[in-house]
C-alpha positions in Angstrom: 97.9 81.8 -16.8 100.0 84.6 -16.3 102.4 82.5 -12.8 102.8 79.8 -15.8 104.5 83.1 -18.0 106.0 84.3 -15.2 107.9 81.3 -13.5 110.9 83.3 -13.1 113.0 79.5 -12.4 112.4 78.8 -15.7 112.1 81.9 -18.2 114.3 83.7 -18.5 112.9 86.7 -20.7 113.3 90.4 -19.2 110.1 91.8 -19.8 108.5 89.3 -18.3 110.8 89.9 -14.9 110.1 93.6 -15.1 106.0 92.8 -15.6 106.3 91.1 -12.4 108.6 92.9 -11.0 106.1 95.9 -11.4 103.0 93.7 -10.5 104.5 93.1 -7.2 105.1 96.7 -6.5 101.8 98.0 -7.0 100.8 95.3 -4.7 103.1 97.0 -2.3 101.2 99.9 -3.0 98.1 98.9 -2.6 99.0 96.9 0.8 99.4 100.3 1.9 96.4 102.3 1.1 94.6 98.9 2.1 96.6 99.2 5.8 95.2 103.3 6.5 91.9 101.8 5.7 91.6 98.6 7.0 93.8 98.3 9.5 97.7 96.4 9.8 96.0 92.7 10.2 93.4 92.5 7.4 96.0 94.3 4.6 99.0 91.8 5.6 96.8 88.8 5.3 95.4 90.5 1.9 99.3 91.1 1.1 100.1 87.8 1.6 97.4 85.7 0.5 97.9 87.9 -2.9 101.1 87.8 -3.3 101.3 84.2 -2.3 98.8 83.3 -4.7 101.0 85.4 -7.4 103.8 83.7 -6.8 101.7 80.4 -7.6 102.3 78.8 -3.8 100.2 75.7 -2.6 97.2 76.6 -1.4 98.3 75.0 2.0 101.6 76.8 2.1 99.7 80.0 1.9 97.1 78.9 4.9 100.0 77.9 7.1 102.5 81.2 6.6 99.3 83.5 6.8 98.2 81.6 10.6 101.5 81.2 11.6 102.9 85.1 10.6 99.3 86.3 11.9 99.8 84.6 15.2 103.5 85.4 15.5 103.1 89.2 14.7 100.6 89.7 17.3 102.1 87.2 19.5 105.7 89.5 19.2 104.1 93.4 18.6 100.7 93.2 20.6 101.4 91.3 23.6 104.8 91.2 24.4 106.6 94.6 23.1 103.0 96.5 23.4 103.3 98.2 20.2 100.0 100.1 18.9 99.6 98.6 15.5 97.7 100.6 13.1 94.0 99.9 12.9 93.0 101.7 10.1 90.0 104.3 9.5 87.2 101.3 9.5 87.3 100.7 13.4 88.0 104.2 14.6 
């Protein structure tokens, strides 16, 4: 599979670094145009559930950093500094 190719700890070919290097940018991209329509939640569990996944994580690793960075960014933006979040064009 392509994270097999792409373990960066262990090859060390360029093109392969730059192939990922550009994969995870157009993720950044797309986390983007994800957030103005779906909102800041739903594209930064997308972001990082993909990129997790990308980066060939444990499945339980990703579960735990998604529920604990979910709870932690509302926790920190929502309730305690009151920050307005975007919510994206779905629940306008």
């Amino acid at each position: 599979s392509l994270g097999d190719i792409c373990d960066v700890r262990f090859n060390h070919n360029r093109f392969i670094k730059a192939l990922m290097s550009i994969i995870i940018c157009l993720g950044c991209v797309g986390y983007m145009l994800l957030m103005h329509v779906a909102g800041f939640y739903i594209a930064s569990i997308c972001y990082l559930v993909g990129t997790l996944a990308f980066l060939r994580v444990p499945r339980w690793h990703i579960v735990l950093t998604v529920v604990v960075m979910a709870a932690l960014i509302y926790a920190v933006f929502t309730l305690f500094l009151k920050v307005p979040l975007p919510v994206g064009l779905l629940f306008k």
